[in-house]
C-alpha positions, 0 to 999 in steps of 0.5 A: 848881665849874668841871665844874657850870658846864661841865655846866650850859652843856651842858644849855642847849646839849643842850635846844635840839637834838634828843636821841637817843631815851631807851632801847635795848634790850639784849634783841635776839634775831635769831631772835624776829621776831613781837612779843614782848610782849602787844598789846592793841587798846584802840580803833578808828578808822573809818579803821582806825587803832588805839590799842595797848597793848604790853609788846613792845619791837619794834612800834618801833625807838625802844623805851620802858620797860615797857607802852607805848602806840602808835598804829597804822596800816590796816597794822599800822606803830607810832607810839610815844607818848612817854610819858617825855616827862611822866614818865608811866607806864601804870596795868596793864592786868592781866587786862584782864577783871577789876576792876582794868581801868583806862580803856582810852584811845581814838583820835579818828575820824581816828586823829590823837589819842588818850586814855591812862591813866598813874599820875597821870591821863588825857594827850591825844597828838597825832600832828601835832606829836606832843605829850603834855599832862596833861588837867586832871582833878581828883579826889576823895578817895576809899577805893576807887577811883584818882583819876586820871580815866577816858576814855569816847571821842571825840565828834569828831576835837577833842573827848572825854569824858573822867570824874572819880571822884566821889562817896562811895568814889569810885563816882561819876562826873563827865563832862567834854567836852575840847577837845584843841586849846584845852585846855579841861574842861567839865563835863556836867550831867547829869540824875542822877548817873552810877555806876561800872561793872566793868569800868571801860569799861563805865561809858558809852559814846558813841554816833550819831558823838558825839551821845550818852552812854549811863551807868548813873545811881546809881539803876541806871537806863540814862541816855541824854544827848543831848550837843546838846540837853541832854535825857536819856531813863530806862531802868529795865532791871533793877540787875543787867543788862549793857547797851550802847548800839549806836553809832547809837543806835537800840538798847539791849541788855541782858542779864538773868539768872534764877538760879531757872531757870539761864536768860539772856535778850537784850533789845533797845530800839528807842530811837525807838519805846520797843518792847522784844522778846526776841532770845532765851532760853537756859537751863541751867548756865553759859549766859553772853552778856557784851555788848561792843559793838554797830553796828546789830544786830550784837552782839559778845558774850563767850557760852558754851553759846547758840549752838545748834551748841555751837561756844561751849560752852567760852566764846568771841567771837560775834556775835549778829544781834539781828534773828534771834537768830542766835549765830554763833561769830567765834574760829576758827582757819583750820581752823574749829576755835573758840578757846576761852577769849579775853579779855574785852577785845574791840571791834566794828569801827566798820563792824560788819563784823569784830571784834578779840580777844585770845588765845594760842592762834591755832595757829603763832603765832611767839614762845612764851614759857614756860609762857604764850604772849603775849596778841595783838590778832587781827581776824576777820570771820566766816568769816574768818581772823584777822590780826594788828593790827600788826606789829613792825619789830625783832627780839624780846627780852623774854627775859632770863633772866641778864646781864652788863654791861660796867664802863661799860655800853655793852655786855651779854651776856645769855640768852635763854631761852623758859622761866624754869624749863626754859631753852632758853638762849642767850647773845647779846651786845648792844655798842653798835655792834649797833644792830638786833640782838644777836650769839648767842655759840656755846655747848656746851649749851644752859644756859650762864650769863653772867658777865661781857664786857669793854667792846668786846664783844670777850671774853665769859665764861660758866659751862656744865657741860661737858667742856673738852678734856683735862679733866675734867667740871664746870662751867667758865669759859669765854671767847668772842673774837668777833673771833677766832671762838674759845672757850677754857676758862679752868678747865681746871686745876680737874679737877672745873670749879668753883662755880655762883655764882662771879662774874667780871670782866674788864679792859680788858687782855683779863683774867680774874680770878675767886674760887672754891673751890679744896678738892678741885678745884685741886691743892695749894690749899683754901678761895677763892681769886683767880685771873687768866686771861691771855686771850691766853696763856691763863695761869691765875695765882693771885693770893694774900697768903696770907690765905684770901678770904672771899666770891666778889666781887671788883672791878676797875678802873683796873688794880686787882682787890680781894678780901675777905680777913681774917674775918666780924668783921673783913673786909679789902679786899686790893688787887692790881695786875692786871698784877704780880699783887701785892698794893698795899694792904689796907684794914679794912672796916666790919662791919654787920649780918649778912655775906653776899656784898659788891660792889666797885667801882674807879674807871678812875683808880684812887684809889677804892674802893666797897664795899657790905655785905651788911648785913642786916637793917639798911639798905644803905650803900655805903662809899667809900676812898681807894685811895692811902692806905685812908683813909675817904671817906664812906658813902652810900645803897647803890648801884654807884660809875660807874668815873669816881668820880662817881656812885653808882648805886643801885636808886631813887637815884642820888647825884652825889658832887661835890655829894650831889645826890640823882635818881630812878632811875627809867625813866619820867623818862628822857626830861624832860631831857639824858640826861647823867647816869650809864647805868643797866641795868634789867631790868624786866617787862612782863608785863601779863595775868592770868599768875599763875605768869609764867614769862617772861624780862625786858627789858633796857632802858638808858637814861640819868639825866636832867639837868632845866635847871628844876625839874618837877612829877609825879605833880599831883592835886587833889583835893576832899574834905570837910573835914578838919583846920584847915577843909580842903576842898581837898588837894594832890600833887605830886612835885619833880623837881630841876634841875640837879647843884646840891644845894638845897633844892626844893618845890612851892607852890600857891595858889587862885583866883590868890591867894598862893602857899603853901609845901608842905612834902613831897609834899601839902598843904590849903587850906580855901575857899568852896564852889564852883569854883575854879582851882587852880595848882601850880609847882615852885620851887628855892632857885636861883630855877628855876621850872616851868610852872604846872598848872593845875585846876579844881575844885568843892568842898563843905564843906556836908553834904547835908540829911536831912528829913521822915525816915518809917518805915512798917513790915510784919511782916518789912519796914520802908520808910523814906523821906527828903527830901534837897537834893542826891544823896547815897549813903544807908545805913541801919544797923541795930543789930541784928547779923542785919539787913543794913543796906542803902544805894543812891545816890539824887538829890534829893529824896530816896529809899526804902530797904527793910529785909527779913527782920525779925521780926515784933513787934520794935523796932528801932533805926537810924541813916540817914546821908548822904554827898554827892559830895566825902564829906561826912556827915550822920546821923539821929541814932538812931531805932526803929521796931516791925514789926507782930505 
């Protein structure tokens, strides 16, 4: 218990002093200079501060884990949000133009805060001070549509609206104002419910410097709200229309399509004087105009084949003159020739005087990557050039195609490719002491493999397919000694080089050991076989106790390299001593499941073994031994032993031996405590656009397992729902994270309107209330008596369905109206029996609506049910009626 005690006394000591940032990147390739990563612009300040999000690693030398946001300056330099400091991680942003699009996130006016999206809801940064907090958003429970808010825009540099999904499926929304300095969340009340929109930040805008709200209302009405006044304005300008908002507020724009004529028309309303006019009508097969923004009448649009000199035919960015009905193409390269095919994803500058988009195909772009370039965030103004939004201030990376790391992991060798199927490869190695870039290793072709690197960085070892000096054509094992500037090949006694997939280590003498094939590729020798390479004496031993391996891993560690020997049945770890060279001890392994390759690892003192099965189909346990005796010392979820033997490593947990304290591997986390846990290695992705066949490298991001010094909760939702269960109206989430090495028990509790707390056993839980608001407080709790900070929600529930009255049919021939009274808004469905009539269903507020059933027969009874689903899901039916269309 004494290294607990000592540990925890650090942790205290560690929380009060500045840490060293959370992550380093292994992936620094020198020649990579342009960002090597997708940049989206998410938002624009007027004072030319931009909101970006990026998988590229170099915008900052402080690099995150995966896509990261950032907030950049009028010259393109980078603030990294320190999003791990939450535990947060970004909802994708793949596509960017389809369905999935989550909220973009927005910066305030003086680019001193911004709104972002991760997977568990909308945060508010601050750059004076730089804080990260939640925004207190609750939810619904709802089937379609994640839960965890939407940002619509900043109304000034200290307030936002911000949404809630809402309503039945969760395609209602719910607007709030936040006050990003007292924290406080209060709902708008709107004149008529507001309706999602795909994509996703199409669903309201705000406009006239924060004055007003435009959304698209659940009876498809255009619905401006003068947030002052209270006062709202309908505009019915068609269910199927794109419409936005210009940013004075002066202008509707809408675009309304006609498929009977293949035609698009633009529309535009004078907000002061009701005058609609048409800013133009094209007609013909693929005529597309996709409104973005607006400032005045200067329109940022998506088109395709309106532009009368045909510059947009392959579909590009234009801005249209609403005043002339001009459509003048802005995606150009400096040759004049027009970029075709750019995203969706594009913003007005708030000046209206130049734009921002998003594409590969801006000619000379630095920094290809395979068969898909990265997307980029490019501002033009017409007829002018397109420049970059920002600027990387460390060398690329984002390029793995293969690593090694040492036992420790302080250093890695890896091979940057620039395609993942055709590589152009080149093996770097990154040591700890390389802080802005990695070291290229001299290589003979360009498709070498690396295999393993010794601690310092000074002996690194790869298999390339080449012709030693006398010797003989194959694939070789080869050694680079950075501190001699030289390279020799460790295989040269195998005439034909040898296996592919063979895997090596070295020791911290400077040895090489290595199990390959030997039939038919070393004199006198068949079957596996271990091997050592005495780098300086360049000596080739083979190691053997006349037993055949039978699988290419081996471990080393503390002066001892392992094999498997004995047979598939029967598996035996043999220990060798890496300086004699003799066996030391053999050790019977268990059998489990089918045989594949295992792993090993050896701790520096020696007196443990950790062996990992291939063990298919069952689950993956790691197996630790006693190296002095070869007695059993446990099994344990499956992972990589650290070479001191207290830590097992494994791809979503890691275990602390000493207690069976259980962490989350997990990057997001890295930044909520001391980093005094073990060093963890993660190639990851951060590949976020519509790339299907994505034949990009990886990132290499090392970080270490945090300690918490109090429990912490993630992952908080709260969530109205109608009711289930024992009267359940309110449900609860939340993820624990433990403190401290200690191995108790941990939970979160939660309680309403400030009454007593209530255990929540797992991850989520219910309470049943009064309809109406309440606030809702969550903490995490451990049996040590350790508490976390209280979030706080507040949230409005229902339990009490809407009602359904004064239900009338009037019937044609082959239609039939219904109409209904309701207390409240509700989305309604008609269902009709009958397997050839579509039901039909539309949202509608109190008192009530209209729906209309088509394509009846004439002479027919009908039967159908109308239902009602009001905001948190709560149902009500008609119970079944009929109704007879007329002869």
């Amino acid at each position: 218990m004494r290294a607990i005690a000592t540990l925890a006394s650090f942790i205290i000591f560690a929380s009060a002093v500045a840490q060293a940032p959370s992550y380093s990147r292994l992936t620094l390739d020198p020649t990579l200079t342009a960002a090597t990563g997708d940049v989206f612009c998410l938002d624009l300040a007027p004072n030319d501060y931009r909101l970006i999000a990026s998988g590229a690693g170099n915008l900052t030398r402080d690099g995150g884990y995966g896509l990261q946001f950032y907030i950049a300056n009028a010259e393109g330099l980078s603030e990294r949000i320190p999003i791990e400091n939450v535990g947060g991680v970004p909802l994708t942003l793949q596509s960017m133009n389809s369905y999935e699009t989550p909220s973009k996130g927005h910066i305030a006016p003086n680019g001193g805060a911004a709104i972002i999206q991760l997977s568990d809801g909308l945060y508010c940064y601050q750059r004076q001070g730089k804080t990260i907090k939640k925004i207190p958003v609750p939810g619904v429970l709802n089937r379609y549509i994640n839960d965890s808010g939407l940002s619509v825009g900043f109304i000034s540099n200290t307030k936002a609206v911000v949404g809630r999904f809402d309503g039945p499926g969760g395609d209602w929304i719910q607007f709030f104002t936040y006050d990003i300095q007292t924290g406080a969340l209060d709902e708008i009340p709107l004149p008529v419910p507001a309706r999602i929109v795909f994509p996703f930040n199409l669903t309201a805008q705000v406009a006239q410097e924060g004055r007003l709200l435009l959304y698209r209302s659940i009876t498809n009405r255009a619905v401006v709200y003068d947030l002052a006044t209270g006062t709202s304005t309908e505009h019915d300008l068609g269910p199927n229309s794109r419409w936005i908002i210009d940013r004075s507020g002066t202008y509707l724009f809408w675009s309304a399509y006609d498929n009977a004529t293949s035609s698009v028309t633009l529309l535009q309303k004078d907000l002061r004087t009701g005058v609609v006019i048409t800013v133009f009508t094209r007609t013909g097969t693929g005529v597309t105009v996709y409104l973005q923004e607006a400032v005045g009448q200067k329109i940022l649009a998506y088109t395709s084949k309106v532009a009368s000199d045909g510059a947009d035919s392959a579909g590009t960015e234009s801005i249209i003159d609403a005043a002339t009905g001009e459509v003048s193409v802005l995606a150009k390269q400096t040759s004049g020739e027009t970029i075709p095919g750019v995203s969706y994803t594009a913003l007005l500058a708030p000046d209206g005087q130049s734009a921002v988009y998003h594409t590969t195909l801006i000619a000379n772009n630095a920094g290809y990557q395979g068969k898909y370039p990265y997307r980029v965030a490019y501002r033009q103004s017409l007829g002018g050039a397109p420049t970059r939004l920002v600027q990387p201030v460390a060398v690329g990376g984002n390029n793995s195609g293969g690593y090694a790391v040492s036992r420790h992991r302080t250093t890695g060798l890896y091979a940057a490719i620039d395609d993942y199927y055709t590589p152009i490869g080149r093996l770097l190695l990154r040591r700890a002491t390389d802080k802005n870039a990695a070291v290229p290793i001299p290589t003979g072709t360009s498709k070498a493999s690396p295999l393993a690197v010794d601690e310092t960085g000074r002996y690194s070892v790869y298999r390339e397919r080449r012709t030693p000096t006398g010797g003989g054509l194959g694939h070789h094992l080869w050694v680079y000694d950075i501190q001699t500037d030289t390279t020799v090949c460790a295989t040269i006694a195998f005439p034909q080089g040898v296996g592919q997939y063979d895997s090596a280590w070295i020791d911290d003498a400077g040895r090489l050991f290595f199990v390959t094939d030997t039939t038919n590729r070393y004199p006198g020798l068949s079957g596996l076989q271990l091997f050592r390479f005495e780098i300086a004496t360049q000596t080739l031993t083979h190691l053997s106790t006349g037993e055949t391996p039978i699988s290419t891993a081996i471990g080393v560690g503390g002066g001892r390299v392992v094999m498997t020997s004995g047979s598939e049945a029967a598996p035996v770890a043999v220990v060798f001593s890496t300086l004699s060279g003799r066996p030391i001890r053999s050790i019977p392994l268990p059998v489990v499941g089918s045989y594949g390759t295992p792993s090993y690892r050896v701790t520096d003192n020696h007196k443990t073994l950790a062996y990992t099965p291939y063990a298919y189909p069952t689950p993956k346990k790691t197996y630790l031994f006693s190296l002095e005796d070869g007695s059993a010392k446990g099994e344990y979820p499956a992972g990589i032993l650290n070479p001191a033997g207290d830590w097992i490593v494994g791809d979503k947990t890691a275990t602390y031996l000493p207690t069976g304290a259980v962490f989350p591997v997990d990057g997001r986390y890295a930044g909520l405590g001391a980093p005094l846990g073990p060093v963890v290695v993660q190639q990851i992705r951060t590949s976020f656009t519509d790339v299907t066949d994505d034949t990009r490298g990886y990132e290499l991001v090392r970080f270490r397992i945090p300690i918490l010094s109090s429990p912490k909760l993630v992952n908080t939702k709260v969530l109205a729902t109608p009711v289930y269960g024992p009267d359940i109206n309110i449900r609860v989430e939340a993820t624990v994270l433990g403190a401290g090495l200690e191995n108790v028990e941990k939970w979160f509790e939660a309680r309403v309107d400030g009454g007593p707390w209530q255990k929540i056993a797992g991850t989520y839980g219910g309470f049943s209330t009064t309809d109406g608001v309440h606030t809702v407080d969550l903490r995490a709790n451990d049996a040590l008596g350790r508490t976390s900070a209280i979030e706080s929600y507040t949230i409005k529930t229902d339990k009490t369905p809407a009602t359904l009255s004064n239900i009338a049919v009037t019937t044609g021939q082959t239609e039939a109206t219904i109409t209904f009274d309701t207390n409240e808004a509700v989305q309604a469905i008609v269902d009709v029996t009958d397997a050839a009539v579509t039901d039909v269903g539309g949202g509608f507020p109190a008192p009530g609506g209209t729906l209309t059933l088509r394509n009846l027969k004439r002479n027919k009874t009908y039967t159908f049910v109308l239902s009602a689903i009001d905001r948190v899901g709560n149902e009500t039916t008609s119970g079944t009626r009929t109704f007879k269309t007329k002869p």
